[in-house]
C-alpha positions as CSV (number, residue, x, y, z in Angstrom):
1,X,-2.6,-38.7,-46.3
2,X,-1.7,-40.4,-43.2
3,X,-0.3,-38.9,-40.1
4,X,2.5,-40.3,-38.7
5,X,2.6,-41.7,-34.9
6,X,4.9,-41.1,-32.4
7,X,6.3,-44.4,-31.4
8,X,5.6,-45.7,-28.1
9,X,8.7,-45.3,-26.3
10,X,8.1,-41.4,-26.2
11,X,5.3,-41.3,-24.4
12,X,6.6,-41.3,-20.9
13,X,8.8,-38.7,-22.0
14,X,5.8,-36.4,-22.7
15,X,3.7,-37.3,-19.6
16,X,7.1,-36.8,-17.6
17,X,7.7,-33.1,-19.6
18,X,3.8,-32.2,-18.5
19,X,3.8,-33.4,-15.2
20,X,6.9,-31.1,-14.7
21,X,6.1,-28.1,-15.8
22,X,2.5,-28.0,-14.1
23,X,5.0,-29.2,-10.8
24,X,6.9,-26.3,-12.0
25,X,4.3,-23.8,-12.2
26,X,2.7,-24.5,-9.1
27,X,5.7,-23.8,-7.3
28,X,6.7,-21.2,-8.5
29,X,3.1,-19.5,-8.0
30,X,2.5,-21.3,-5.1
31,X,5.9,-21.0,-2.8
32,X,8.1,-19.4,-5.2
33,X,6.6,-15.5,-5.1
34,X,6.3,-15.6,-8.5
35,X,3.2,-13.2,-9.4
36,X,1.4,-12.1,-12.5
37,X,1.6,-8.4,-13.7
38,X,-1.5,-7.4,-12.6
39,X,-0.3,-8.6,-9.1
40,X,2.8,-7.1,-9.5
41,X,1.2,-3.8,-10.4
42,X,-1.3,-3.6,-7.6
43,X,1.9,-4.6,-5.3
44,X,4.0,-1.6,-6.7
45,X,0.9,0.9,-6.2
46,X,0.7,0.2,-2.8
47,X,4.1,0.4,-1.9
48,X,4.4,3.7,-3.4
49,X,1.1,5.2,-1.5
50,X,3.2,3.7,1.6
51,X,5.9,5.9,0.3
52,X,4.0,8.9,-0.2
53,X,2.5,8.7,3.2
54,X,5.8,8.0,5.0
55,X,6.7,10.9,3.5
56,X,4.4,13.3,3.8
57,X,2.8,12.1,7.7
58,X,5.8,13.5,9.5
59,X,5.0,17.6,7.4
60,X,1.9,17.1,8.4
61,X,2.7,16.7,12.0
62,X,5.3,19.1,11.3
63,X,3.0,21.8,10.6
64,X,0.9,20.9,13.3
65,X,3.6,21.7,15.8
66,X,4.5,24.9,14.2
67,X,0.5,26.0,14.5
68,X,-1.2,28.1,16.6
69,X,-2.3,26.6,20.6
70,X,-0.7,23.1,19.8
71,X,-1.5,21.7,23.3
72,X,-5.0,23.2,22.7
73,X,-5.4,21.5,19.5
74,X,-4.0,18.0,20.4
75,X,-6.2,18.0,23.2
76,X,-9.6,18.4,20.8
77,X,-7.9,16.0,18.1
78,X,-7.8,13.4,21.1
79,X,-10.8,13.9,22.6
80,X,-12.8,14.0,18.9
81,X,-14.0,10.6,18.1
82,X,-11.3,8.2,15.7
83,X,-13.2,7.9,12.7
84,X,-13.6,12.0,12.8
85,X,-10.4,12.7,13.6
86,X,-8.3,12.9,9.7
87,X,-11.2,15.2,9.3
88,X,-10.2,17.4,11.7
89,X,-6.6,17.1,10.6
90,X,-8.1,18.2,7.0
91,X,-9.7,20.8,8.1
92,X,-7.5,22.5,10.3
93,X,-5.1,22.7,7.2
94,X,-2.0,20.5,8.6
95,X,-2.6,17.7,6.1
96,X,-2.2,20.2,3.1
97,X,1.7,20.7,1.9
98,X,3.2,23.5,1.8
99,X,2.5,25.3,-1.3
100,X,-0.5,23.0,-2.6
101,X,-3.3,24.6,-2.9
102,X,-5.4,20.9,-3.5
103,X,-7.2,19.6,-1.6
104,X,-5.5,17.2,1.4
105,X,-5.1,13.4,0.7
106,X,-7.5,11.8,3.2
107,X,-4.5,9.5,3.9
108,X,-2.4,11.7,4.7
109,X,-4.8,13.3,7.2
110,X,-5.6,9.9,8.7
111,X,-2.0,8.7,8.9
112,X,-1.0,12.2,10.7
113,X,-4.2,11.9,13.3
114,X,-2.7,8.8,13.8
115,X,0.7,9.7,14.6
116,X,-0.7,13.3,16.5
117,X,-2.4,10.6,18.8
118,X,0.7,9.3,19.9
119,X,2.3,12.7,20.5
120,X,2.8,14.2,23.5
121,X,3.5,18.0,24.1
């Protein structure tokens, strides 16, 4: 049994119909914001923790100036060294919601250390 060929005028047409979609897809990837779904995932995950955290910084700070000694507390946050100082946030219980008994989101306690830094009473 033979196989047909395509006759020669069509093969242009398919190097042109190639070329073009490769041009197509690298564009679109490249400059278009076109993104797979695992990209698309990851991207949605981390705008939601952004979410969560915009949310939940300014209870935290919040519950800090509704504490006990606030001047007396932002003064030991601010002299405690960066990297300690969600810790301290943690531990002094401002990073926990109201009504959770879990355990507070480092983030959180970061994020609100962060913002406590820039506070002044």
């Amino acid at each position: 049994m033979e196989i047909p060929s395509l006759p020669q005028e069509t093969t242009p047409f398919v190097w042109g119909a190639v070329t073009g979609a490769v041009a197509i897809l690298i564009v679109g990837f490249g400059w278009g914001g076109w993104v797979t779904g695992g990209t698309s995932t990851k991207q949605a995950d981390q705008k939601a923790s952004e979410a969560v955290l915009a949310s939940l910084v300014p209870i935290c700070v919040a519950q800090f100036r509704k504490g006990t000694k606030p001047q007396a507390h932002l003064a030991t946050l601010k002299a405690t060294e960066s990297w300690k100082q969600g810790e301290y946030v943690a531990k002094s219980g401002w990073a926990t919601m109201p009504g959770s008994t879990a355990e507070p989101d480092s983030q959180v306690a970061s994020g609100c250390a962060e913002a406590l830094g820039k506070l002044a009473l």
